[in-house]
PDBQT receptor file of N, H, CA, C and O in Angstrom, charges set to zero:
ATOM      1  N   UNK A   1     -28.444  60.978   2.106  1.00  0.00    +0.000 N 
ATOM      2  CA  UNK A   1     -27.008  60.803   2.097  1.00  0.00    +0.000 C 
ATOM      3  C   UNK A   1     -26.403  61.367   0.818  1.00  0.00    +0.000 C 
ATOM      4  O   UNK A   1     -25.234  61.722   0.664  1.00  0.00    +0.000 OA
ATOM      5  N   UNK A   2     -27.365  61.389  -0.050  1.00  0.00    +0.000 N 
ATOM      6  H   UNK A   2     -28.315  61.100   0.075  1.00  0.00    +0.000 HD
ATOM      7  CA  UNK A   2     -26.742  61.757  -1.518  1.00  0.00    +0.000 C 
ATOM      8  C   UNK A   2     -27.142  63.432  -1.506  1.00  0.00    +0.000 C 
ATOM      9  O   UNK A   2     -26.888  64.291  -2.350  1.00  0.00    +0.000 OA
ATOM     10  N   UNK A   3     -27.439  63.475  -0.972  1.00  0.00    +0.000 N 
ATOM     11  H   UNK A   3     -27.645  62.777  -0.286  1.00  0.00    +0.000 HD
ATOM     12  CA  UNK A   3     -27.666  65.458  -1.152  1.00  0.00    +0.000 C 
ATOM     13  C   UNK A   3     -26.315  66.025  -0.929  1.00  0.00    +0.000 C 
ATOM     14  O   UNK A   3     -25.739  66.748  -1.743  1.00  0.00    +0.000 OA
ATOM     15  N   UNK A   4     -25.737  65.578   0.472  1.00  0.00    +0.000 N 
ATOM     16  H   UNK A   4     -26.205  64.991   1.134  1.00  0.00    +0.000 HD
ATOM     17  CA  UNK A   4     -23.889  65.989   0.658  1.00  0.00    +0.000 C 
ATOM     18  C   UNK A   4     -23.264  66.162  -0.292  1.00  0.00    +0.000 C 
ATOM     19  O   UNK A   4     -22.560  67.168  -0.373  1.00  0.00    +0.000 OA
ATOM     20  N   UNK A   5     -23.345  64.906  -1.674  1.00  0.00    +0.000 N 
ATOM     21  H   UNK A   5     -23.917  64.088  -1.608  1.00  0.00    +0.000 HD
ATOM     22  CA  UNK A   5     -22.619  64.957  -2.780  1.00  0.00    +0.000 C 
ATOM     23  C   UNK A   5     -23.218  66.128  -3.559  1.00  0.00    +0.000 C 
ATOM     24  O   UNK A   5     -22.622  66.423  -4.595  1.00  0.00    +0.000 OA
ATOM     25  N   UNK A   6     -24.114  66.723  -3.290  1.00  0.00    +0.000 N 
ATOM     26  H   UNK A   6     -24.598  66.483  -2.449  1.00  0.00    +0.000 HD
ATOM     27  CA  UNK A   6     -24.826  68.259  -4.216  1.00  0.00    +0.000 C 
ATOM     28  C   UNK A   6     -24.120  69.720  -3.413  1.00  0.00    +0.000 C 
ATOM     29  O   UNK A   6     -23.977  70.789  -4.006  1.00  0.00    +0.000 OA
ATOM     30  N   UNK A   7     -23.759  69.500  -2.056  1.00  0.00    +0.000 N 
ATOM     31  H   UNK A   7     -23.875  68.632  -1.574  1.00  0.00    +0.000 HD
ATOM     32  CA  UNK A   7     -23.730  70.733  -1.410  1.00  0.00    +0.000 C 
ATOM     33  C   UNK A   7     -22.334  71.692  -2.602  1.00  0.00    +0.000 C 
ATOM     34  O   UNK A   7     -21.530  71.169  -3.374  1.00  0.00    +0.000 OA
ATOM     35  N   UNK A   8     -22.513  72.939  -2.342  1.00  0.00    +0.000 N 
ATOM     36  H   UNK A   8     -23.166  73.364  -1.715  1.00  0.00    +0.000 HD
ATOM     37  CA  UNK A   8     -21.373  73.415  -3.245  1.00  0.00    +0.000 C 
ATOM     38  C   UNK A   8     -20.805  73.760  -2.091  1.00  0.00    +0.000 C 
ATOM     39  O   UNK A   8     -21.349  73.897  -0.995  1.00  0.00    +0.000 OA
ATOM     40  N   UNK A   9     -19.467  73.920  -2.443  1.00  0.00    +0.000 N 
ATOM     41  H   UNK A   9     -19.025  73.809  -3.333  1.00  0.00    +0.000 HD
ATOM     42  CA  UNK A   9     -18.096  73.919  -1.409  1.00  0.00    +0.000 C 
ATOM     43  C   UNK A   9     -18.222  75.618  -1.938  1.00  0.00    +0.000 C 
ATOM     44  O   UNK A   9     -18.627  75.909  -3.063  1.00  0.00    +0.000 OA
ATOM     45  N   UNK A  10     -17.862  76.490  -1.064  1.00  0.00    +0.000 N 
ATOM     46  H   UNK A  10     -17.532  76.254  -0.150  1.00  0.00    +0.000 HD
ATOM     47  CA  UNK A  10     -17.724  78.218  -1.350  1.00  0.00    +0.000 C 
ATOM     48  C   UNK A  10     -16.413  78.384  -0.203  1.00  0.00    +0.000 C 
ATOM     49  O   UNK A  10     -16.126  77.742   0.807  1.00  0.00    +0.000 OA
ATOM     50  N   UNK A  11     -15.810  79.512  -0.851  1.00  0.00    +0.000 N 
ATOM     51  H   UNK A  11     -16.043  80.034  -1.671  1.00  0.00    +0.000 HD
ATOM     52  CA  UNK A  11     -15.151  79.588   0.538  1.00  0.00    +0.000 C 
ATOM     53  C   UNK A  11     -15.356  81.422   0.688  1.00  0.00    +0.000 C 
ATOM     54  O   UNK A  11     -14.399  82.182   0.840  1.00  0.00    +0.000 OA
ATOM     55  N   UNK A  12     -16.709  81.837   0.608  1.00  0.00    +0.000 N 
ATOM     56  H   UNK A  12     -17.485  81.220   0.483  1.00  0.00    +0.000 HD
ATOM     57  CA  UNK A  12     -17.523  82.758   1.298  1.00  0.00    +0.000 C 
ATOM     58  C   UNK A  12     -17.018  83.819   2.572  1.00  0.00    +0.000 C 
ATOM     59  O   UNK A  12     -16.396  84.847   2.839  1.00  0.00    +0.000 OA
ATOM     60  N   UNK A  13     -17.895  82.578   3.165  1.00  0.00    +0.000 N 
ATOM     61  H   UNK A  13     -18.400  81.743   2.947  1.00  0.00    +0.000 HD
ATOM     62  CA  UNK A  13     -17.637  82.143   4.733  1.00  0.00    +0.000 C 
ATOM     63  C   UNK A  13     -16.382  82.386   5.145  1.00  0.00    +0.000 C 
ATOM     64  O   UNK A  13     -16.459  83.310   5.954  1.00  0.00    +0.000 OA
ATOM     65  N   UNK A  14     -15.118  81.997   4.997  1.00  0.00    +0.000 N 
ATOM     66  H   UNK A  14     -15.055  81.246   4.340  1.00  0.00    +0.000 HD
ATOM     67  CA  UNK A  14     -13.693  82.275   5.296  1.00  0.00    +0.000 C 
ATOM     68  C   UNK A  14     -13.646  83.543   4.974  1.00  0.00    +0.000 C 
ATOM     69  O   UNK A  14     -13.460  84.356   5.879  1.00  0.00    +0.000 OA
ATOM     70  N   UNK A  15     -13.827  84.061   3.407  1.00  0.00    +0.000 N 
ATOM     71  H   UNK A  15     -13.977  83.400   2.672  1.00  0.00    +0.000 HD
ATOM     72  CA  UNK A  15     -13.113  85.257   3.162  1.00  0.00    +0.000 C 
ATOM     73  C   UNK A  15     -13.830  86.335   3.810  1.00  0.00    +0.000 C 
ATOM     74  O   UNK A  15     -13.174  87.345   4.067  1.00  0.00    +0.000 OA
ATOM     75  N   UNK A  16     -15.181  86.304   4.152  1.00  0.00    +0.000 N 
ATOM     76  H   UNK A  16     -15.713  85.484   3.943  1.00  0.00    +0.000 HD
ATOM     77  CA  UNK A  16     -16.062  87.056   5.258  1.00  0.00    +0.000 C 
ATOM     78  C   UNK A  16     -14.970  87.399   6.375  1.00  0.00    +0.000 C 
ATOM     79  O   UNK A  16     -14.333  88.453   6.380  1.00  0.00    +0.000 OA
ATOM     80  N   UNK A  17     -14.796  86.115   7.564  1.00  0.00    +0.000 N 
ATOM     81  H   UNK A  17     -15.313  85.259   7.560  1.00  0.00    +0.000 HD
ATOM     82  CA  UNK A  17     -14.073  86.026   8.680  1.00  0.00    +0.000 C 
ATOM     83  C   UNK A  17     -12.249  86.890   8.574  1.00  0.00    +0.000 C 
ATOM     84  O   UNK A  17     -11.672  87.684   9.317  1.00  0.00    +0.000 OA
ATOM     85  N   UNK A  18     -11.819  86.139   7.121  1.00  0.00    +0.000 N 
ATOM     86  H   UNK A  18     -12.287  85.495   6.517  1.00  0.00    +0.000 HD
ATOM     87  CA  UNK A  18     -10.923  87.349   7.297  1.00  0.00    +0.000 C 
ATOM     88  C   UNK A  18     -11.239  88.876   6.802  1.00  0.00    +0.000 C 
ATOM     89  O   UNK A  18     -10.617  89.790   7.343  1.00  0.00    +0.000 OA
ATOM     90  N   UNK A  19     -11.906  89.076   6.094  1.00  0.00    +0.000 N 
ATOM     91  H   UNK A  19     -12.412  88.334   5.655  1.00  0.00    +0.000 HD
ATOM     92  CA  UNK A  19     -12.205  90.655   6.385  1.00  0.00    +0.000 C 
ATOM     93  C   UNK A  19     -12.581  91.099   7.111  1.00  0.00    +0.000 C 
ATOM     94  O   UNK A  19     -12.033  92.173   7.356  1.00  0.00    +0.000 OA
ATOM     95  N   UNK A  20     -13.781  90.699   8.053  1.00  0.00    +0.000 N 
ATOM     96  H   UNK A  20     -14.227  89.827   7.854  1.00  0.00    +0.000 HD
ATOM     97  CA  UNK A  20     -13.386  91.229   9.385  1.00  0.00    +0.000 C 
ATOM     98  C   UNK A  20     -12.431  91.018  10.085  1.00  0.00    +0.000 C 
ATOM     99  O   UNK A  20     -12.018  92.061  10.593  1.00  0.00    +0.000 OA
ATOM    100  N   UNK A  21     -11.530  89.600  10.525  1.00  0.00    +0.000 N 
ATOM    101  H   UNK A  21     -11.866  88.753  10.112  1.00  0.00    +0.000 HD
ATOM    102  CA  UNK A  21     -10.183  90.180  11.005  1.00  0.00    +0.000 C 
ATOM    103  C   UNK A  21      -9.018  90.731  10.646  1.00  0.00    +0.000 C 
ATOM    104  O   UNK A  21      -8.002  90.628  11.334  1.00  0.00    +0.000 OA
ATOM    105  N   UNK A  22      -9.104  91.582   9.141  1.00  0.00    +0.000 N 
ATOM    106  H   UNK A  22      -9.929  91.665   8.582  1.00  0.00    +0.000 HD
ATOM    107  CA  UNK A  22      -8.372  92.617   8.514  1.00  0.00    +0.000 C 
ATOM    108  C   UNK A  22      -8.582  93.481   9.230  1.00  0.00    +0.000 C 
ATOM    109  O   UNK A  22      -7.734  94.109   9.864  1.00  0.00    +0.000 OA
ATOM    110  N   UNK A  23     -10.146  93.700   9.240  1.00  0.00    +0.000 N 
ATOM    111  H   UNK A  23     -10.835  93.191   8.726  1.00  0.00    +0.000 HD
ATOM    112  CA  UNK A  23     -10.706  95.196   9.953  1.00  0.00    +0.000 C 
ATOM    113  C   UNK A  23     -10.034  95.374  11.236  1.00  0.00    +0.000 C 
ATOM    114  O   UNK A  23      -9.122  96.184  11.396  1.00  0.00    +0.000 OA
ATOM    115  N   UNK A  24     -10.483  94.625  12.134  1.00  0.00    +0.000 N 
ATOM    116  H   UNK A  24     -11.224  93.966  12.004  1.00  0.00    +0.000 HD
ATOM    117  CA  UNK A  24     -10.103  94.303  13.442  1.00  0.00    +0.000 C 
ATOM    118  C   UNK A  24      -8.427  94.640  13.615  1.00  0.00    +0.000 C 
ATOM    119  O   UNK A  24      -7.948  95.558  14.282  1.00  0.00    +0.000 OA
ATOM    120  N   UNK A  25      -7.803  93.781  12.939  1.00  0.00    +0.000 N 
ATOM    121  H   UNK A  25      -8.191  93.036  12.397  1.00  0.00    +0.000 HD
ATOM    122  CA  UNK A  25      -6.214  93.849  13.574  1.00  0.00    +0.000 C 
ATOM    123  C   UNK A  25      -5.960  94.672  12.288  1.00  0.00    +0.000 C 
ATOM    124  O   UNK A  25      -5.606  94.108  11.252  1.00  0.00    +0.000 OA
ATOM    125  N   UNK A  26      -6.097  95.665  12.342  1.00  0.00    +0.000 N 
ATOM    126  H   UNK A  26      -6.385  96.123  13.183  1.00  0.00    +0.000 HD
ATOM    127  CA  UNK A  26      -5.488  96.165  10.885  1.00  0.00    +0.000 C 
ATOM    128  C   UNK A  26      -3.582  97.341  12.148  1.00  0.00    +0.000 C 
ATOM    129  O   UNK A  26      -3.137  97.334  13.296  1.00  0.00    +0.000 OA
ATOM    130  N   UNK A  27      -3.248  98.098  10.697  1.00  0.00    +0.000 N 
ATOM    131  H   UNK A  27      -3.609  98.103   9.765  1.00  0.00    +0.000 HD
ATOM    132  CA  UNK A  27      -2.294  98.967  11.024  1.00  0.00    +0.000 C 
ATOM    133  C   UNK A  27      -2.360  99.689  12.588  1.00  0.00    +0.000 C 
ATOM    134  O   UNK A  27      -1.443  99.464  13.378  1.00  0.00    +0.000 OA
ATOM    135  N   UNK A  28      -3.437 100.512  12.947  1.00  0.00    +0.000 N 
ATOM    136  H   UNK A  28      -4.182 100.695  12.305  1.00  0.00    +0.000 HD
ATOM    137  CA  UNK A  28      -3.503 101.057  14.383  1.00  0.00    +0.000 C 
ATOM    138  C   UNK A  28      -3.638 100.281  15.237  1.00  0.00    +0.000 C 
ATOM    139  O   UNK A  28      -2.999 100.469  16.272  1.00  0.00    +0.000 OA
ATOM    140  N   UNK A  29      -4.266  99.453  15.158  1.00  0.00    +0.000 N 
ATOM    141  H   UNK A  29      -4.785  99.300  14.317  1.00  0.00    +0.000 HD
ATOM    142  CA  UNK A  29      -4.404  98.625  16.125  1.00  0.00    +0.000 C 
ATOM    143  C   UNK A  29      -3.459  97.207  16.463  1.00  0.00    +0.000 C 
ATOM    144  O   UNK A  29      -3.760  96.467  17.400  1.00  0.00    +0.000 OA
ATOM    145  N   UNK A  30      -2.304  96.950  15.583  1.00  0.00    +0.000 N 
ATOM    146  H   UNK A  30      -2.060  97.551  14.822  1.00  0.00    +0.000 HD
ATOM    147  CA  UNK A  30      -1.417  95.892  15.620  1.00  0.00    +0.000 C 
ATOM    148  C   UNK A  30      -0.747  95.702  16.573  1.00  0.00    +0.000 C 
ATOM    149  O   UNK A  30       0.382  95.249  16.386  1.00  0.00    +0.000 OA
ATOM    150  N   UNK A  31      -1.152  95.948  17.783  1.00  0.00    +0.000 N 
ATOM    151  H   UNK A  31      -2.069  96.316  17.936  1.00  0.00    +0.000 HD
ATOM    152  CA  UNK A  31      -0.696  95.073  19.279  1.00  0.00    +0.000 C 
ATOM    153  C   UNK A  31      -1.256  94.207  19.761  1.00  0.00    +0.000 C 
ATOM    154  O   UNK A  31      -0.920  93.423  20.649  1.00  0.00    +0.000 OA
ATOM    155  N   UNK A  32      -2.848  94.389  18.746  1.00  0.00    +0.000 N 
ATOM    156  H   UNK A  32      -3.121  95.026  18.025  1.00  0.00    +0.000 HD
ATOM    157  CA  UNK A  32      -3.611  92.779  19.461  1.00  0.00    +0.000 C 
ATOM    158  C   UNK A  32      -2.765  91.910  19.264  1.00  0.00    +0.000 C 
ATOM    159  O   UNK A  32      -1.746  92.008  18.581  1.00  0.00    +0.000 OA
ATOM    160  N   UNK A  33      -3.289  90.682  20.073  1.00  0.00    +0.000 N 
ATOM    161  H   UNK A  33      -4.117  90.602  20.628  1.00  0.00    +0.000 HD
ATOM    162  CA  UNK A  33      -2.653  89.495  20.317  1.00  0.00    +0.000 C 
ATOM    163  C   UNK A  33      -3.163  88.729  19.398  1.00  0.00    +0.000 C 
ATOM    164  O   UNK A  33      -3.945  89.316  18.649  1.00  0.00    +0.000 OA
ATOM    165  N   UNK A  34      -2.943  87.285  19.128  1.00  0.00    +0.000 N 
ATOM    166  H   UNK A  34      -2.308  86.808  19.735  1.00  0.00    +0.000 HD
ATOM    167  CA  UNK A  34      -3.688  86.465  18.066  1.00  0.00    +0.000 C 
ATOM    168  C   UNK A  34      -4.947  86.273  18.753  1.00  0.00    +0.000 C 
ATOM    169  O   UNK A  34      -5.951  85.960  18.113  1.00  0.00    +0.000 OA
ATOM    170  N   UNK A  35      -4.974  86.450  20.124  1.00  0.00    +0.000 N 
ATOM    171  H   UNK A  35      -4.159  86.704  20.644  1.00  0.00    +0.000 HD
ATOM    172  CA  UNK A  35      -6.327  85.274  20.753  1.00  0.00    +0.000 C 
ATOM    173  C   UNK A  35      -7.399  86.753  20.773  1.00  0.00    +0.000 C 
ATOM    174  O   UNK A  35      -8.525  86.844  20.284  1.00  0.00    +0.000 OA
ATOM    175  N   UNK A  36      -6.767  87.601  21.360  1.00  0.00    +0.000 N 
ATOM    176  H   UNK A  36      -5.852  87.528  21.757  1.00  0.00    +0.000 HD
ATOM    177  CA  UNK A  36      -7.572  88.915  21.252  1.00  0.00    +0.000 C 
ATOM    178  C   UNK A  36      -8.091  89.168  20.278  1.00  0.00    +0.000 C 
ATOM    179  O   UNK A  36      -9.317  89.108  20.367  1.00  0.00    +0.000 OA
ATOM    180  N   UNK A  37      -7.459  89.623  18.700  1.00  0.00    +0.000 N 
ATOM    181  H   UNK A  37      -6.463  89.672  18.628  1.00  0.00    +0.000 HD
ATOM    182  CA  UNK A  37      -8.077  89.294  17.661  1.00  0.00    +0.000 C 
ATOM    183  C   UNK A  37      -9.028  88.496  17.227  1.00  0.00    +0.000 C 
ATOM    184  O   UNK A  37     -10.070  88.983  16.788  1.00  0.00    +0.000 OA
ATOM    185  N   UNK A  38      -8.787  86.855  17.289  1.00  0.00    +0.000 N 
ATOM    186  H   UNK A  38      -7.941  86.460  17.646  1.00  0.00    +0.000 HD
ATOM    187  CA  UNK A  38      -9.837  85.941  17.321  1.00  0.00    +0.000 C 
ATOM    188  C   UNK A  38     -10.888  86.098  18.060  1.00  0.00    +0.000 C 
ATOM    189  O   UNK A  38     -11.976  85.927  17.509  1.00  0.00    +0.000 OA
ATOM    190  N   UNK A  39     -10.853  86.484  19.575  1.00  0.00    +0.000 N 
ATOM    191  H   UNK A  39      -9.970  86.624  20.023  1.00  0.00    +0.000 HD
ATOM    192  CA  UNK A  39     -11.701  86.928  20.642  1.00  0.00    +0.000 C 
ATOM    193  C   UNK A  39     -12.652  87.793  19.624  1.00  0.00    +0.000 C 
ATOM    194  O   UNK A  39     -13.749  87.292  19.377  1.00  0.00    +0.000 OA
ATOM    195  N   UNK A  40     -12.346  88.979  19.046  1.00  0.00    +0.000 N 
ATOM    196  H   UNK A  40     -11.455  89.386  19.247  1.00  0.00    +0.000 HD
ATOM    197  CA  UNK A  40     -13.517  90.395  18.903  1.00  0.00    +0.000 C 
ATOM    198  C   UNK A  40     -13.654  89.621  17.433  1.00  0.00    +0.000 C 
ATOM    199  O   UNK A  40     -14.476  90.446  17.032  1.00  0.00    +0.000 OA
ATOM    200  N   UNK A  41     -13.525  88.728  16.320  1.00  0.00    +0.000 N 
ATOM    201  H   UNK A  41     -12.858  88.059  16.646  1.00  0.00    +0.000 HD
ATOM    202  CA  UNK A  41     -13.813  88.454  15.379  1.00  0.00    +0.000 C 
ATOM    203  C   UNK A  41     -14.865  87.791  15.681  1.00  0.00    +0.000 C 
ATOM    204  O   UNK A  41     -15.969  88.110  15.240  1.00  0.00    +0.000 OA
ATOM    205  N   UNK A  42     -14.697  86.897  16.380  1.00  0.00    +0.000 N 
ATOM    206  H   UNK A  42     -13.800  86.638  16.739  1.00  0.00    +0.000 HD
ATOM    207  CA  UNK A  42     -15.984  85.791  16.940  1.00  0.00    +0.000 C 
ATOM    208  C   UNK A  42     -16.904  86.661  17.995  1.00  0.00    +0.000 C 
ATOM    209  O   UNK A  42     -18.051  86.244  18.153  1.00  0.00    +0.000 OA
ATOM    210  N   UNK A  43     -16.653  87.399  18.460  1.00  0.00    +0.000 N 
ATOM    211  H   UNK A  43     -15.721  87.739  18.332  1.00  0.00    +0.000 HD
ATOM    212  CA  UNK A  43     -17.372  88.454  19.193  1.00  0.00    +0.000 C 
ATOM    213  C   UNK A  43     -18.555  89.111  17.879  1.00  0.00    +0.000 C 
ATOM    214  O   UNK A  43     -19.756  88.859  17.782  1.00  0.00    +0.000 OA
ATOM    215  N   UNK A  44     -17.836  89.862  17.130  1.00  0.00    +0.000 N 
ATOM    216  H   UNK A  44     -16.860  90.066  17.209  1.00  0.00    +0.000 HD
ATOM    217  CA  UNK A  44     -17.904  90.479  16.317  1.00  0.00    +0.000 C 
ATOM    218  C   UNK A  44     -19.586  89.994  14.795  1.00  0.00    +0.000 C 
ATOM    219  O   UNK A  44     -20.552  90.593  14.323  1.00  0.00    +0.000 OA
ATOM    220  N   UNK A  45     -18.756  88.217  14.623  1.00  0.00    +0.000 N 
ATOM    221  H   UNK A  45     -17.971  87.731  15.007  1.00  0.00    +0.000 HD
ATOM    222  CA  UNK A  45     -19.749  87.803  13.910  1.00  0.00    +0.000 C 
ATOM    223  C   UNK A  45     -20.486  86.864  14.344  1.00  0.00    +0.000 C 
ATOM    224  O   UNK A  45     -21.110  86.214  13.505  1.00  0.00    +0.000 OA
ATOM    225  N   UNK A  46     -20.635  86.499  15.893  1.00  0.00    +0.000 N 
ATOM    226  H   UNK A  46     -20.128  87.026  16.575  1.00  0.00    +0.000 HD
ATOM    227  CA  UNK A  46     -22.286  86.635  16.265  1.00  0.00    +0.000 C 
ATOM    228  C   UNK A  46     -22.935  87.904  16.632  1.00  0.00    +0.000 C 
ATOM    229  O   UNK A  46     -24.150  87.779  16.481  1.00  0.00    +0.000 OA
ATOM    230  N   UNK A  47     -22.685  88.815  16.960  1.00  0.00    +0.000 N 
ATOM    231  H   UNK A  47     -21.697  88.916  17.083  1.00  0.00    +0.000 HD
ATOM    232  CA  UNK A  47     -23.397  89.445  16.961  1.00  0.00    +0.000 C 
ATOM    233  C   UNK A  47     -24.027  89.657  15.649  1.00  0.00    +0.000 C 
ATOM    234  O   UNK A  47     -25.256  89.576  15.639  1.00  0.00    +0.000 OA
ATOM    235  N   UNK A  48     -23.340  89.952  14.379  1.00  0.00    +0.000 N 
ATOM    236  H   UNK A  48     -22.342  90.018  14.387  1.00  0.00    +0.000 HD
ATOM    237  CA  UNK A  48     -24.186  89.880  13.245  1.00  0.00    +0.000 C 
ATOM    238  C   UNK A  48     -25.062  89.269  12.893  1.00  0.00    +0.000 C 
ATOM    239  O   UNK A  48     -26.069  89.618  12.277  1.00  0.00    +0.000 OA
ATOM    240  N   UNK A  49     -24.610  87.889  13.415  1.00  0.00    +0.000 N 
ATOM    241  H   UNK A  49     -23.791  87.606  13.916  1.00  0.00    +0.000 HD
ATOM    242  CA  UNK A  49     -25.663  86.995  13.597  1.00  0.00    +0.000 C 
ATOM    243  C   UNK A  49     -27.115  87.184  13.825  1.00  0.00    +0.000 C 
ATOM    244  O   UNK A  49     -28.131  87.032  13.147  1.00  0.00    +0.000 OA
ATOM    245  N   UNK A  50     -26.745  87.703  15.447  1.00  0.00    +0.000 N 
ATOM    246  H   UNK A  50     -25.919  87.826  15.998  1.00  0.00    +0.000 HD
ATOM    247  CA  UNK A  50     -27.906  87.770  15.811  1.00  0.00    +0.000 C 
ATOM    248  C   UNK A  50     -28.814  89.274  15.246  1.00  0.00    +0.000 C 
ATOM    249  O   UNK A  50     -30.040  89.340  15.334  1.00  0.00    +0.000 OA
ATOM    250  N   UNK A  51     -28.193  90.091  14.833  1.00  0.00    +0.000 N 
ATOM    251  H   UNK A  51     -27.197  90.037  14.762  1.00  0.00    +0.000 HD
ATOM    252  CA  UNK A  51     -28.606  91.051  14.267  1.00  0.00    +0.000 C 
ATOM    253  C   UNK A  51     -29.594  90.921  12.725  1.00  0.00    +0.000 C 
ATOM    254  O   UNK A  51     -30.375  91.722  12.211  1.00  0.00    +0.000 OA
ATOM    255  N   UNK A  52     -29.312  90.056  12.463  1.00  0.00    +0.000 N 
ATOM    256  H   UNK A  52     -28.677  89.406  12.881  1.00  0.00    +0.000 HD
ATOM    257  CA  UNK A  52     -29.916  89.703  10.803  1.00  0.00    +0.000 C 
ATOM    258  C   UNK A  52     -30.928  88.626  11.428  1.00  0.00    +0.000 C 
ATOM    259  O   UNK A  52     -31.815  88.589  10.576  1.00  0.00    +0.000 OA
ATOM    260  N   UNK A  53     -31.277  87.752  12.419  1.00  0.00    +0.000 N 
ATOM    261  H   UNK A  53     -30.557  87.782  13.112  1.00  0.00    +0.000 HD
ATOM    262  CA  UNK A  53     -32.021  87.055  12.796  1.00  0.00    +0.000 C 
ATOM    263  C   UNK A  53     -33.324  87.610  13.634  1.00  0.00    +0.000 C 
ATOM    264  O   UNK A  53     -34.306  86.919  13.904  1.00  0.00    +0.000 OA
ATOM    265  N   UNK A  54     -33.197  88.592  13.890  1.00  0.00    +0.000 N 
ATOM    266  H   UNK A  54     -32.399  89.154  13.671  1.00  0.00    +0.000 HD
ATOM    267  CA  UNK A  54     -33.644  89.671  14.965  1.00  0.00    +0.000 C 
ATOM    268  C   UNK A  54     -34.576  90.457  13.851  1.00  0.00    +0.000 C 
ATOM    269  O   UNK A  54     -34.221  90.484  12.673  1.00  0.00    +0.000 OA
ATOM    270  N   UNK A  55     -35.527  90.955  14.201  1.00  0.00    +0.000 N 
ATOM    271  H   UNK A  55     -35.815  90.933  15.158  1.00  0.00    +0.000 HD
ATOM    272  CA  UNK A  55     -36.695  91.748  13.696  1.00  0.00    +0.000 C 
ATOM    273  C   UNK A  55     -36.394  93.305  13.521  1.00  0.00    +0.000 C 
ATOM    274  O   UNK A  55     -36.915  93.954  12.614  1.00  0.00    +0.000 OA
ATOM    275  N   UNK A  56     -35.684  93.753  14.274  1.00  0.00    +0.000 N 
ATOM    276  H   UNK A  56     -35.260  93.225  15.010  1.00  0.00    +0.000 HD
ATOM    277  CA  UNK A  56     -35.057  94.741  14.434  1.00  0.00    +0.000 C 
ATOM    278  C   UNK A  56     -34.024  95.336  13.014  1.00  0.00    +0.000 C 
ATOM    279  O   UNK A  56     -33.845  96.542  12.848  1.00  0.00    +0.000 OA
ATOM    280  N   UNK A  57     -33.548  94.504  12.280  1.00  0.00    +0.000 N 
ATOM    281  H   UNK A  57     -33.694  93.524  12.415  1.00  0.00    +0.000 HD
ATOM    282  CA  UNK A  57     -32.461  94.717  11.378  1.00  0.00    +0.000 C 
ATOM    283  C   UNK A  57     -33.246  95.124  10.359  1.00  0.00    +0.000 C 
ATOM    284  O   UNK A  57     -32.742  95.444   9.282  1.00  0.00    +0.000 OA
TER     285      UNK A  57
């Protein structure tokens, strides 16, 4: 229970998610929708996911 109080708080993770949805909805492409956007971001970083978990990478 006392390890929680050790975890470090980062905010990594977020600024990851929005740079890829910079990438994603950037200038040419600014007709996506919000959900569309969200759609290929989360699309986007599992696949990385699974790419770095995978033997292959």
């Amino acid at each position: 229970m006392f390890k929680l109080l050790f975890q470090l708080a980062t905010s990594l993770c977020c600024e990851r998610n929005w740079s890829t949805y910079f990438q994603i909805h950037n200038i040419k492409r600014n007709k996506l929708t919000n959900k569309r956007a969200k759609d290929l971001v989360y699309i986007y970083s599992n696949l990385r996911l699974l790419l770095h978990s995978s033997n292959d990478y």
